[in-house]
N, C-alpha and C positions, 0 to 999 in steps of 0.2 A: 440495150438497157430496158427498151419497152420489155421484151417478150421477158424480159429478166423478173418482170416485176406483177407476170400475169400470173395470177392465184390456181395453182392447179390441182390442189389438194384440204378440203377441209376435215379436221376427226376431232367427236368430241371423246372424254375419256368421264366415265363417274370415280370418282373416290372417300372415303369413309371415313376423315381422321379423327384418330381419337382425343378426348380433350384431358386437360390435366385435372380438372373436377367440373360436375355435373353446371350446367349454366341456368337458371331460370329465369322465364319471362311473366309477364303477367298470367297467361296463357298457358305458356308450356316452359318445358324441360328438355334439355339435350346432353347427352354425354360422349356424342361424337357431331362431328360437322361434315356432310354431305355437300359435296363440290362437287361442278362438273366445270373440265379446263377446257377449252376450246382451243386447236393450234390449227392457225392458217398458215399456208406453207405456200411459196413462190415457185415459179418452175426457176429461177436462181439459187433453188436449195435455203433460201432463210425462213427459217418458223417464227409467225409469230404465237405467244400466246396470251389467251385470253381467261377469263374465272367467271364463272357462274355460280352466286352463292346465295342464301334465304337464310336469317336465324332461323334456325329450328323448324323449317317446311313453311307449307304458304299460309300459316296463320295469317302474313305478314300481311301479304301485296300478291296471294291471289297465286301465285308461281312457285315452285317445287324445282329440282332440281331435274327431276326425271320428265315433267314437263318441258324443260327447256332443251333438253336434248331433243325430245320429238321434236319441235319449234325448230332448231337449228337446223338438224339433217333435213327434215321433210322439205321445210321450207325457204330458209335464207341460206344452206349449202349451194343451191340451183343459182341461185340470185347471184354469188358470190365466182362460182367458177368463172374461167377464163377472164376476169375483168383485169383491172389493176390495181394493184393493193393501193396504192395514193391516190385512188380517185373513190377516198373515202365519203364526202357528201354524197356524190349519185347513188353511189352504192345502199349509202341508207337511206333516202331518198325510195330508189324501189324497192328496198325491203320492206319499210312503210306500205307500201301499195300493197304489200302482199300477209303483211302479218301488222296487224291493232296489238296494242298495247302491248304486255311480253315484254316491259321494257330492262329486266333485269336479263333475260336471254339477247335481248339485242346490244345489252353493255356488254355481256361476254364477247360476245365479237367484235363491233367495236372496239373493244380494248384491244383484240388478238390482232385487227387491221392496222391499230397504230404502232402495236409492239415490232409487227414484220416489217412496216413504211420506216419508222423511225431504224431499224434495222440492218434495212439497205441504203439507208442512206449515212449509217454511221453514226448516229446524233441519237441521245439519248430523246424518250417520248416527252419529255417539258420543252423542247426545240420545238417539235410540231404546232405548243399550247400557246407557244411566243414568250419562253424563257423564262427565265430564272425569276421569282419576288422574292423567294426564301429558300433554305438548302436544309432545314428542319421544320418538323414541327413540336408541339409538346402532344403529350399523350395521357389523355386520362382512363383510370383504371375504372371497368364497368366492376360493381360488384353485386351481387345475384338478391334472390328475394328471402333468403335465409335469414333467421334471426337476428338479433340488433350482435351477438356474442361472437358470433362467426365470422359476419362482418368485418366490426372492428376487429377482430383479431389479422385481418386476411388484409386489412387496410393498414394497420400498423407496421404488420412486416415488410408490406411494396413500400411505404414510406420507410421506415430504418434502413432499407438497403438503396435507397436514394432512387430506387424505380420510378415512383409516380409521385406528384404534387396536389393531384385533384383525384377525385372518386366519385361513379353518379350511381345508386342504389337506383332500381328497380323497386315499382311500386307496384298494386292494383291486385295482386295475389290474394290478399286477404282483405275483411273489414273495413272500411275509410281511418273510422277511427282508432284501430289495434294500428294499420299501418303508418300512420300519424305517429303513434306512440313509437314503433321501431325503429323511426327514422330520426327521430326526436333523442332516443337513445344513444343511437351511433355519431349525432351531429353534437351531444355534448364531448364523447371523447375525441374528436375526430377537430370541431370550428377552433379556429386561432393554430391549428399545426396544419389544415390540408384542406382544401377546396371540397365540397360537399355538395352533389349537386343529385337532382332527382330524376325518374323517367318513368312516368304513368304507361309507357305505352296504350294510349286511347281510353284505357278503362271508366274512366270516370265521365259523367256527365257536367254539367252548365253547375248546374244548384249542388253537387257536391264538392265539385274544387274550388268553388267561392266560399263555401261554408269552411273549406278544411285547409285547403292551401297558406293559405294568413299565416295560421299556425308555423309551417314549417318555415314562411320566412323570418318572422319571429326566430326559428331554433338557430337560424344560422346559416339555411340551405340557399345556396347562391345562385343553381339555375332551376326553374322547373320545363321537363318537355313533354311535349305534348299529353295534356292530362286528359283532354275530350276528342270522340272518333276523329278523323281527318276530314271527314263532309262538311262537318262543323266548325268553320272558319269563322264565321260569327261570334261565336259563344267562345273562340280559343283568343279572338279582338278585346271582348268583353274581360276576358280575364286578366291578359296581358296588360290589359287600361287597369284594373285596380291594385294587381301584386307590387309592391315594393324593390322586384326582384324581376332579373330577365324572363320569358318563356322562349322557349325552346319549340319551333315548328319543325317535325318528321314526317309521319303520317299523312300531313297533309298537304306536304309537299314532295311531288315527284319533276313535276314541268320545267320550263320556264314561265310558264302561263299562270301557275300556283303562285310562283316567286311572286309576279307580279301583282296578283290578288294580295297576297299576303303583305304585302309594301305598299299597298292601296288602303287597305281598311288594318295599318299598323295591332296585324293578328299577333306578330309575335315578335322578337328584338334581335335572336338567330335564327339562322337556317341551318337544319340538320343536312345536310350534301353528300349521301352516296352517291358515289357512281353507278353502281349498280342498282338503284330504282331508278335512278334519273336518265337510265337508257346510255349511258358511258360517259366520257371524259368531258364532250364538246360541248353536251348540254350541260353537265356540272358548272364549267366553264363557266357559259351563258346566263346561270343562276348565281354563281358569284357575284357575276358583272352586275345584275340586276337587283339584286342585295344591298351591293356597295352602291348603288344608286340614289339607293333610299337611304342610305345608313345604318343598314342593317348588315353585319358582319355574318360570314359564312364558317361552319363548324365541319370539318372531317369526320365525317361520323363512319358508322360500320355497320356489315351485316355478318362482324366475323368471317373476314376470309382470311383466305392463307395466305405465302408468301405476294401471288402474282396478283391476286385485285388488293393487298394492304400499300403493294407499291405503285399498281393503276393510283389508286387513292391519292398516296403520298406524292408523285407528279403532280396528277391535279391540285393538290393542298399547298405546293411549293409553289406553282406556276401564275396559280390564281391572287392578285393581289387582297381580294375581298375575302380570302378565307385568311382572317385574323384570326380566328375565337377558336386556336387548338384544332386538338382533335380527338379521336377513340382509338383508333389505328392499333388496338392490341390483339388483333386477331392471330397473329403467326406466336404469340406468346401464351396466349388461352391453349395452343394447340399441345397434346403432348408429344408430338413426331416433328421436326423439322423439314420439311417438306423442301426446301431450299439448299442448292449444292454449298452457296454462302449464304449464311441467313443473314436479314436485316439486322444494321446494326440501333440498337437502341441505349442510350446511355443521358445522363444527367435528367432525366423525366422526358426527352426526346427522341423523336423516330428519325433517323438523317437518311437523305436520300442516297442510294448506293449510285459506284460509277456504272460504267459503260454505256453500252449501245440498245435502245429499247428501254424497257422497264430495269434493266439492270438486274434481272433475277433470271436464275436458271435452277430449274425441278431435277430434283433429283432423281432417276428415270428409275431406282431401284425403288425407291417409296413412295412412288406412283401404281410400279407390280404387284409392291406389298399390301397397299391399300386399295385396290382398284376393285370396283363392285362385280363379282360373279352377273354375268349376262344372262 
C-alpha cells in the first residue's frame, strides 16, 4: 500500500475554453477561460486532478495561468516525486520552503493531492475535510458590467427557467455615479422577485463608496463586495460600520491570517472563500472555521473554473459548516464546452455534490485535445 501510494508522475496540461458570452470585470474582458489542470498520478495507477484558474489573467492576485505551470514543473514537481500522496501537510509544508505565495498554483495541486488520496482510499474529497454539513449549495448568477437592458434581460431568463434566485452585477467599469444609476436600474426590475447583489472588485476608494454606496442600499442591493483595494482593510471596517447592508470581503482576503484581521476589526460580515486564492481546500477550511468564530458566514465564491475546481469548491462549501452564505459556483455553466464526461448537476437554484470517489468529476480526455494550448 505504501509504495501504492508514492507520487510518480506529475503533468500539467493548459487549456482554452470558450465562454457562452463575453464576461467583464472592472478591469478586463474574457471570452474564453484559460485553465491549466494539474494530474498527480500514484505508482498504483490513480490520477489525481487538480485546476489552476485566474478570471481573466493576473489582473487579479498577481498569477496567470502560464505562470503557474512554470511554478508547478520547475518547482513543486521535484518536491512532490516519490513522497506520498497522504502525507499531504509535509508535502506542503516544503513546498512552502520552496515557492512564496503562488497560492492559486499551490491550490491546483493541492486539490490534485486530495483528489488521488481521497481516491485510493475510496471516499469521496469532503471525507478527508471531516464530512458532510451540506449535500448542496445555492448558486448565484454573476452578471457582467453591461448595460442596465442586457442585464435584466439575461437575469429574467436564469430566473423564469428557475436557474438562479440571486444575481451580483459587477461594478467599477465606468463613472461612480452612471454606475450607480445602472445598478439602480436593474435593481428596480429585478428587488421583490430576485436577490440583487453588487461587486466593485477593488475599484473604488474610502470617500467614494461612502459617498455612493447608501444609494444602492437604498435601491434594494442586498450585498456590497469589496468596493476598496484589499490593502485597505480599514477603510473596507469603516464602510461595513455605516452600510445598512452586508460587505462582502475578497480581495482582501486570501489567508487565514486575513480572516482573522478581518474578524478583529469587523471589516466585513462575509467571506468571499476561493480555494484557489486561498492556496487549496485545508486553508479554505481554516477560514471557514475562523469566520464562524466571529460570526461571520463564509461564501463559495469563484474564479470561473471549470468542472474540477467548481467541484474542489463545492466539497469545500458542503464540508465546511461556516460556509452558510451560498455561493457563485457557476463556472462549468458560463463555459460553452462541457469539459466533464458527467457534468455537474445543477437544479432548483443549486449546485449538488456529485457521487464517487475523489472530487467525483472526470474530464473528458477528447475536450481536453480539443482545447489544449499549442506548446
Amino acid at each position: 500500500m505504501s509504495d501504492d501510494l508514492r507520487i510518480d508522475r506529475v503533468e500539467t496540461v493548459l487549456v482554452d475554453i470558450p465562454l457562452r458570452r463575453p464576461h467583464r470585470f472592472a478591469r478586463v474582458s474574457m471570452d474564453a477561460q484559460p485553465v491549466l489542470y494539474v494530474f498527480v498520478r500514484t505508482a498504483g495507477g490513480v490520477t489525481g486532478t487538480g485546476e489552476g484558474v485566474v478570471p481573466a489573467g493576473p489582473w487579479w492576485g498577481g498569477e496567470s495561468v502560464e505562470t503557474m505551470q512554470v511554478i508547478i514543473e520547475r518547482y513543486i514537481a521535484p518536491v512532490l516525486l516519490g513522497r506520498r500522496v497522504d502525507d499531504v501537510a509535509r508535502l506542503l509544508r516544503d513546498v512552502a520552503d520552496v515557492v512564496a505565495a503562488n497560492l492559486f498554483a499551490k491550490a491546483a495541486v493541492e486539490v490534485a493531492l486530495h483528489d488521488a488520496w481521497a481516491r485510493c482510499l475510496g471516499v469521496p474529497v469532503h471525507t478527508l475535510l471531516g464530512g458532510l454539513a451540506r449535500t448542496s449549495v445555492p448558486v448565484t448568477w454573476a452578471l457582467g458590467a453591461e448595460a442596465a437592458p442586457i442585464v435584466v434581460e439575461e437575469a429574467l431568463g436564469k430566473l423564469d427557467a428557475g436557474l438562479h434566485h440571486s444575481f451580483k452585477l459587477k461594478m467599477g467599469a465606468q463613472e461612480p455615479a452612471a454606475d450607480v444609476d445602472r445598478v439602480e436600474a436593474v435593481a428596480e426590475k429585478l428587488v421583490g422577485v430576485a436577490g440583487v447583489r453588487v461587486d466593485l472588485n477593488a475599484r473604488w476608494d474610502r470617500l467614494t463608496s461612502l459617498t455612493h454606496l447608501p444609494r444602492l442600499a437604498e435601491a434594494g442591493v442586498e450585498m456590497v463586495e469589496q468596493p476598496v483595494p484589499g490593502h485597505d482593510v480599514e477603510a473596507l471596517a469603516e464602510i461595513n460600520a455605516v452600510l445598512p447592508v452586508p460587505v462582502m470581503a475578497d480581495e482582501s482576503l486570501r489567508t487565514p491570517s486575513d480572516a482573522l484581521r478581518i474578524a478583529r476589526l469587523r471589516a466585513a460580515d462575509i467571506l468571499a472563500v476561493k480555494t484557489t486564492k486561498c492556496g487549496g481546500l485545508r486553508a479554505s477550511v481554516e477560514i471557514a472555521a475562523i469566520g464562524a468564530a466571529a460570526g461571520i458566514p463564509s461564501h463559495g465564491a469563484t474564479s470561473i473554473e471549470s468542472p474540477i475546481g467548481t467541484a474542489a469548491s463545492l466539497h469545500f462549501a458542503c464540508a465546511a459548516p461556516g460556509a452558510s452564505w451560498g455561493s457563485e459556483l457557476f463556472g462549468p455553466l458560463l463555459m460553452a464546452e462541457e469539459m466533464a464526461i458527467e457534468p455537474l448537476r445543477y437544479a432548483d437554484g443549486h449546485l449538488h455534490l456529485p457521487d464517487g470517489p475523489g472530487l467525483g468529476v472526470e474530464l473528458d480526455p477528447d475536450k481536453i485535445r480539443a482545447f489544449r494550448r499549442a506548446a
